[in-house]
Every structure is written in C-alpha cells, then in structure tokens.
C-alpha positions in Angstrom: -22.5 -18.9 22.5 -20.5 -16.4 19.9 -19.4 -18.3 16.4 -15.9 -18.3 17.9 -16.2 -20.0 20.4 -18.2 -22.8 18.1 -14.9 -23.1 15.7 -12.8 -23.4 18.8 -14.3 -26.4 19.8 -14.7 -28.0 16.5 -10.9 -27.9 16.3 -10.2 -29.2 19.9 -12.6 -31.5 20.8 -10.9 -34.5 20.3 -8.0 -33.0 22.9 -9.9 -33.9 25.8 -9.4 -37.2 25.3 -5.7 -36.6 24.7 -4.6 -34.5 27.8 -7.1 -35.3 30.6 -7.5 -38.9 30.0 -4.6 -39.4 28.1 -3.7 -42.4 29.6 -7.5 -44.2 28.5 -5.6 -43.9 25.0 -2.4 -46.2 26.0 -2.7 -49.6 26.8 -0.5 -49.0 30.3 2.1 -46.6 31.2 5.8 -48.2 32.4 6.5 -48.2 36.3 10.2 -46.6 36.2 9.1 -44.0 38.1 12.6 -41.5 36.5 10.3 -40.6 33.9 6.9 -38.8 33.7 3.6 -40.1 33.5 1.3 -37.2 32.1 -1.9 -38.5 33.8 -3.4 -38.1 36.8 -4.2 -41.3 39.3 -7.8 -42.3 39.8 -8.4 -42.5 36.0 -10.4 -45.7 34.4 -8.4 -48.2 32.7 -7.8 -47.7 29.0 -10.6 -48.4 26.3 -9.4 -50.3 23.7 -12.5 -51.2 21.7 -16.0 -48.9 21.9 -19.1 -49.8 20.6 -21.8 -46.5 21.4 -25.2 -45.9 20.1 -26.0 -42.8 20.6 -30.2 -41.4 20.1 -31.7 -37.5 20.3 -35.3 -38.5 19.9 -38.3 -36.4 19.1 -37.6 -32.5 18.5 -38.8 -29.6 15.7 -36.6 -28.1 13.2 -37.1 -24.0 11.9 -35.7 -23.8 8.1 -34.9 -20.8 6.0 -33.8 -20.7 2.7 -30.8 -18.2 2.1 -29.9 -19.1 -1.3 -32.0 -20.3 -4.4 -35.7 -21.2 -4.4 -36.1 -23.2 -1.2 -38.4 -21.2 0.9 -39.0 -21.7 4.1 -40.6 -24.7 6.3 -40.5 -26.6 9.6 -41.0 -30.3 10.5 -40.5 -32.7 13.5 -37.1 -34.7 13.6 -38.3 -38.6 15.3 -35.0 -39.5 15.9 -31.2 -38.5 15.0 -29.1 -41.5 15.6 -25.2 -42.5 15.3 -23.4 -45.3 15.8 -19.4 -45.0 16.7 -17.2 -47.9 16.7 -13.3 -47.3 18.0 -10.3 -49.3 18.0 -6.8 -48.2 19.7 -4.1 -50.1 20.2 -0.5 -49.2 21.3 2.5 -49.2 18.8 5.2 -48.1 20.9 5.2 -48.5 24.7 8.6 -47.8 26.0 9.2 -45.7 29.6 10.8 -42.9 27.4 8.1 -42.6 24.6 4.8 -44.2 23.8 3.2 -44.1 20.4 -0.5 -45.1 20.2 -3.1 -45.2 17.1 -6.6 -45.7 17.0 -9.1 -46.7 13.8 -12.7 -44.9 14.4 -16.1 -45.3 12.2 -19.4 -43.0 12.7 -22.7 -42.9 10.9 -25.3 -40.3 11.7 -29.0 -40.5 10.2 -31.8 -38.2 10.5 -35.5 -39.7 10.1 -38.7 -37.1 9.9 -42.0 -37.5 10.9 -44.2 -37.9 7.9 -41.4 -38.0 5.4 -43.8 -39.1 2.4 -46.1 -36.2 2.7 -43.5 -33.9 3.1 -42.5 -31.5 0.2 -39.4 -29.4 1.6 -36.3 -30.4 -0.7 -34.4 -30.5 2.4 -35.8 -33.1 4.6 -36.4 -35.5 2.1 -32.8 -34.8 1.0 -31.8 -35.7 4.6 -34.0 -38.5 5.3 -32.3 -41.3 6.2 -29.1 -40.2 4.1 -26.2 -42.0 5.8 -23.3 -39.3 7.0 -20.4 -41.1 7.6 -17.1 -40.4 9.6 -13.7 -43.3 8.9 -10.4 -41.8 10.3 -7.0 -43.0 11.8 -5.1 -41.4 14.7 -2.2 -41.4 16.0 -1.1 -40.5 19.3 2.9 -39.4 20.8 3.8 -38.8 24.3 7.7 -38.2 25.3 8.2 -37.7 28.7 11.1 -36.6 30.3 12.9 -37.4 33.8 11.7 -33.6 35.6 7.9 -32.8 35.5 7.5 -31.8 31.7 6.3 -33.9 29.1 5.4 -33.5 25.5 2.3 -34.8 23.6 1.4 -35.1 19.8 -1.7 -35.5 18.0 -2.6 -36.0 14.1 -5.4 -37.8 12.7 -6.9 -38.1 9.5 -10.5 -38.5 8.4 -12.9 -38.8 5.3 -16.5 -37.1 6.4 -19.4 -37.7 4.3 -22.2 -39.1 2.6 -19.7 -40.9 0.1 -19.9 -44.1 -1.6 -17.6 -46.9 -2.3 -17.1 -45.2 -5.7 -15.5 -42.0 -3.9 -14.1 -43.1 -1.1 -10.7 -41.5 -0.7 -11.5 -38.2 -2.3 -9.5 -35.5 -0.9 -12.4 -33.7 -1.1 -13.7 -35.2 2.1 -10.5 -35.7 4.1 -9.8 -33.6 7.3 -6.5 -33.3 8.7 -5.5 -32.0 12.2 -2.7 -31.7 14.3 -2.2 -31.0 18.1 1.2 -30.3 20.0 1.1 -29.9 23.5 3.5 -28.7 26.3 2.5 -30.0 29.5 3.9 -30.3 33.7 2.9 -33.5 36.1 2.6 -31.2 39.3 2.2 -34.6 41.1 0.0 -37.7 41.3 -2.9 -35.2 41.8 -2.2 -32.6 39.3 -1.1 -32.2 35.8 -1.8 -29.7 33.3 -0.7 -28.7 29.4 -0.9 -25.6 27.0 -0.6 -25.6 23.1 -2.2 -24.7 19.8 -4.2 -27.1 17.8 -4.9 -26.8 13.9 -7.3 -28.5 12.1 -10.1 -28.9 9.1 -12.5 -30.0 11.1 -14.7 -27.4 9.5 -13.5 -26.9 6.4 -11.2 -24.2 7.7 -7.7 -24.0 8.6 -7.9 -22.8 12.0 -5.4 -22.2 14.7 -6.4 -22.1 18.3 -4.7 -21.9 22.0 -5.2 -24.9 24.0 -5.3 -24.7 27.7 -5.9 -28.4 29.6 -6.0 -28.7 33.4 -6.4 -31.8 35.3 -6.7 -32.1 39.3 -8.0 -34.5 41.5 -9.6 -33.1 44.9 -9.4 -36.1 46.8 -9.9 -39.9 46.0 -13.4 -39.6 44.9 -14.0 -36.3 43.3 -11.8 -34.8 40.4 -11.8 -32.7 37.5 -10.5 -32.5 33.8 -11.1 -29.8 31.7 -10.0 -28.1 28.3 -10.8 -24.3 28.8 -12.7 -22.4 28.2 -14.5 -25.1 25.9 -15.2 -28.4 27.6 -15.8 -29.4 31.6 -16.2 -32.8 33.4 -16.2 -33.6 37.2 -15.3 -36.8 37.5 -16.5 -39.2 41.1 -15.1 -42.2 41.5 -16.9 -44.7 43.9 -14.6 -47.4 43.6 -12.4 -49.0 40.7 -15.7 -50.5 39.0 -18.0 -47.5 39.1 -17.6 -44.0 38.5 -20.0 -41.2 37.5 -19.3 -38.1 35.0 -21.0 -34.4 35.2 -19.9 -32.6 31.7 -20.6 -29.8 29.6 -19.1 -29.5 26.3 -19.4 -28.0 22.7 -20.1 -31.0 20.0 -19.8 -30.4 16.6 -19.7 -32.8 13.0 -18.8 -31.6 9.8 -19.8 -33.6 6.6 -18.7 -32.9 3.1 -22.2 -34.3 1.0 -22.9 -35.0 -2.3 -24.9 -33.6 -4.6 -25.7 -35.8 -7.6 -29.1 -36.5 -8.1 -30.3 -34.1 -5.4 -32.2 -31.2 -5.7 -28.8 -29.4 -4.7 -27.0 -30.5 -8.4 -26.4 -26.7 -9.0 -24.3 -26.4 -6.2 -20.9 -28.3 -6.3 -19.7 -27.7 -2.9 -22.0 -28.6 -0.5 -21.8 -28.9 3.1 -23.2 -30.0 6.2 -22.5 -28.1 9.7 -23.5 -29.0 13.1 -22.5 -27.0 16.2 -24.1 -28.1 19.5 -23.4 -27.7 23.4 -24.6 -30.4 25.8 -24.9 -30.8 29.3 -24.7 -34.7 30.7 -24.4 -37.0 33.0 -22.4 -40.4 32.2 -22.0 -43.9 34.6 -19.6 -46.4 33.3 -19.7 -49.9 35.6 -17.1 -53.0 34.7 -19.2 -55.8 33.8 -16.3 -58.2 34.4 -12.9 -57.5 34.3 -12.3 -56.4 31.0 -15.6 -55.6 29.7 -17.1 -52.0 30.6 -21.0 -50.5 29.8 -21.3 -46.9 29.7 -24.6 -44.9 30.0 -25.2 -41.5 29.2 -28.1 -38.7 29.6 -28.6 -35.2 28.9 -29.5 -32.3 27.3 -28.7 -30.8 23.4 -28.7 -27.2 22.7 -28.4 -26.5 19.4 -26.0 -23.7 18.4 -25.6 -24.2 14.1 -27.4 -26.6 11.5 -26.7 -25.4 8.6 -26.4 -26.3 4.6 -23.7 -24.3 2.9 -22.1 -23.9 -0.8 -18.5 -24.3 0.3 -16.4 -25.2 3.4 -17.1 -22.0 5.5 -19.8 -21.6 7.7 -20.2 -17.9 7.8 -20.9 -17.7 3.9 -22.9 -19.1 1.1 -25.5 -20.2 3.6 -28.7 -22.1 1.2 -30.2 -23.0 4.2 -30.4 -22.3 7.9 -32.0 -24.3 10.5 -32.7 -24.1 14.3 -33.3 -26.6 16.1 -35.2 -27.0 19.6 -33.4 -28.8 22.4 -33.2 -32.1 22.9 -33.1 -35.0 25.2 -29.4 -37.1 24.3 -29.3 -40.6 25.1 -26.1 -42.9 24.6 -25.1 -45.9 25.7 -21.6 -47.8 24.6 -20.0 -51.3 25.2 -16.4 -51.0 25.4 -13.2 -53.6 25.9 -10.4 -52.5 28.6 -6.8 -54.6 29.2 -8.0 -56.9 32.1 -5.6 -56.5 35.7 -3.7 -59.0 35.0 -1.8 -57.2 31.9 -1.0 -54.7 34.9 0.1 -57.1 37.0 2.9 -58.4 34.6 3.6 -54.8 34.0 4.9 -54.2 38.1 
C-alpha cells in the first residue's frame, strides 16, 4: 500500500460514516417525500450513544532508530487497547435541512511484555502512556426537491498525550472539513463526489472523494468510499445484520516530551497507518439498545516517531509491526420505533 494512498485515508476516514450511513448520524429523516433523503433503505437505525472497546492482543514490534542515539531493538506488544465513547444528537431536523453534532472521546494504550527489564527508550516511553482523542462534529445536509443533495462536514479535535494543564493547546487540535455533492438515484442507490481537507496528520491535505452506495436486493448491499474503504452490508432482518469490510485506519497523536528521554526534540509525534480486514454483527438487544461485535485482521502499514508533523521526514524512529488479530465489541443507544412512529 504506496504512502499516498495512507494520507488519503487518514483524511477521509471519517466520510464513510457521513455518506453511506449518513442517515445512522441523524436521529430520523422527515416523511415529505418533495425533498431528498440522501440514504439508502435497509440501513440500521441511528446510534446515538457508543460505548466500544476495542483489543489487538499479542504481536512483535521491529524498531530502528533514524535520528539520535536510539539504536535499534525489538519486543512483544501484550495488548494495544482503546476505548471510544460517542455522543450525537440532532440540532436541526427540518425536511429542508438537518444539522447534527456529535461529542467523541478515545484513549489508546500500549502494554509490553516484560516492560521492567526492558531498556529501549521507546517502549518504556510508550508503556501504558495514555494517547487520547476529544473532538466535536458537526454534521449539514440540504436537500433539495430533484435527486441532488448537498452534505457538510467539520469537526474539531485535540490528539494527545496531554494533561489537564494543556488541554486546549493549539498545538494538538486537528481541523477538517468535508463538502460533498451527491444524487439519490432511488430508494436503492445513492452516491456523492467531493474533496475533503484535513490535519488529520499534521498536514494540510486535499483529496477527491468518491462515495457510492447500492443495495442489490433486501438482504445484501454495499457502501463504499473509493478507492479507500469497502463494506458489504447483509441484512437478515431489522434486528440482525452482518458487515464484511476492508478499510485503511489511521491515529495521529501530538505527544509530549517533558521528562522523556525525547526532551531534545520539541515536536514530537506519533503516526499510525493500518489496513484491516473484518467482519462485524450488530443484534438489538431490545428496542433501543444495540451490541455490536467485531473480528479481524490488522496489517500494519506506518508506526512511526517523528520530530515534526510530517510523516515522510525527521523520522527518530521506525517501527514495523507484525499483524494482528483485532477484536472489538461496542454497546450503543438507538431512538426506539416508537420516535418513528410519531414521525409518520
């Protein structure tokens, strides 16, 4: 997978949820049927409050030190865990324009196997050092009365290892922003173009979006953002349905480096490139309550500890690491059917 194609994710791949399961980030859509509703039919009902823990358990990790006196090592990672906890909630919902914002926290830990005895600046730097992700979204779509419809997304986010004393920095805040054309074919087929730009590495970075949306029949149907993310969706019934997805994953964490082995370098930075392949079943529990279960497999593509917001320079060190089994499962809230009932 070529460096491009990682920085083209890392910039869109928050879109998916925007375009092919838009309407999972809107509490409901209005029935007057004169204006149009971006989504497909078939979809889940929106989730309104997430709860996912999310494990890669067990797998070795290559280092090589680029810059300074690091050297070179290699160790076993137990476990790489993250919790997420979202919260959206509508602001506008009116048949000719819906406004939406959501509230998310992240925190991702590393923990080594044998940790104490280990002497590599690196991993004890990472061990158990809390890299945390707070932002605020917000989410536009203005339909119109023919087949096109128009969709905006911003959010901003602070991604770090910062404490309560630098919370707020703009030093760790990302900023992105997504416009997006798109035409409702029919009930069965909707799809979008646009750009996105965003810091989600660091970098200013402008990219083509491409979204496409279809359902085959009422069980099996797809939703993609090309050429970077692919899920086949199979719906058994309105309580059950099944994912198949591929997709680049990425993080990027702005760290600090007071008190670290790392003090002579005032710009450090954390990336993560990955691309997974998984399978994901979501069952309602009762009415408005949801479980989701996930399962795959990580391929790593960039772990990396740089001097500065760009991945491609002041490299100190470079890691590979093996693949790895992924393992989530989430709790999440969804309107109950009677809000949809009062809606007809």
């Amino acid at each position: 997978m070529s460096k491009v194609a990682c920085f083209f994710y890392v910039c869109l791949c928050m879109i998916l949820s925007l375009t092919s399961s838009y309407a999972q980030e809107i509490f409901s859509w209005s029935k007057e049927k004169e204006y149009c509703n971006p989504s497909v039919i078939g979809l889940p009902r929106a989730k309104a409050v997430i709860i996912k823990y999310e494990l890669q358990p067990g797998y070795k990790i290559i280092s090589t030190g680029k810059m300074g006196s690091y050297g070179n090592s290699e160790a076993k990672i137990d476990r790489n865990r993250r919790w997420d906890l979202r919260l959206r909630f509508p602001i506008v919902n009116k048949s000719s324009i819906t406004i939406a914002g959501g509230i998310k926290y992240s925190i991702e830990e590393f923990r080594f196997s044998n940790h104490s005895t280990n002497n590599y600046e690196f991993y004890k730097n990472m061990e158990d050092r809390p890299l945390k992700s707070i932002g605020i979204h917000f989410y536009v779509v203005k339909p119109t009365k023919n087949k096109k419809y128009f969709i905006l997304r911003s959010s901003f986010d602070l991604n770090g290892d910062y404490g309560s004393e630098k919370f707020g920095k703009r030093e760790f805040l990302k900023f992105s922003v997504t416009p997006l054309i798109g035409w409702k074919q029919n009930e069965n087929l909707s799809y979008a173009v646009g750009f996105s730009y965003g810091y989600t590495f660091g970098v200013p970075l402008i990219v083509p979006v491409i979204s496409f949306n279809k359902n085959f029949n009422c069980h099996l149907g797809i939703e993609s953002v090309l050429p970077v993310s692919l899920k086949l969706r199979y719906t058994k019934n309105e309580k059950n349905f099944w994912y198949a997805g591929l997709e680049l994953a990425g993080a990027s964490y702005r760290l600090d480096n007071a008190g670290t082995p790392f003090s002579a370098y005032n710009k450090l930075h954390l990336f993560r490139s990955e691309l997974r392949y998984t399978l994901t079943y979501e069952r309602e529990i009762h009415d408005w309550l949801w479980l989701g279960i996930e399962g795959g497999y990580r391929q790593n593509l960039r772990f990396s500890l740089n001097n500065g917001p760009r991945t491609r320079s002041n490299v100190i060190i470079s890691n590979k690491l093996n693949g790895a089994a992924v393992i989530n499962a989430s709790i999440f809230v969804v309107p109950p059917q009677q809000f949809f009932k009062k809606k007809k």
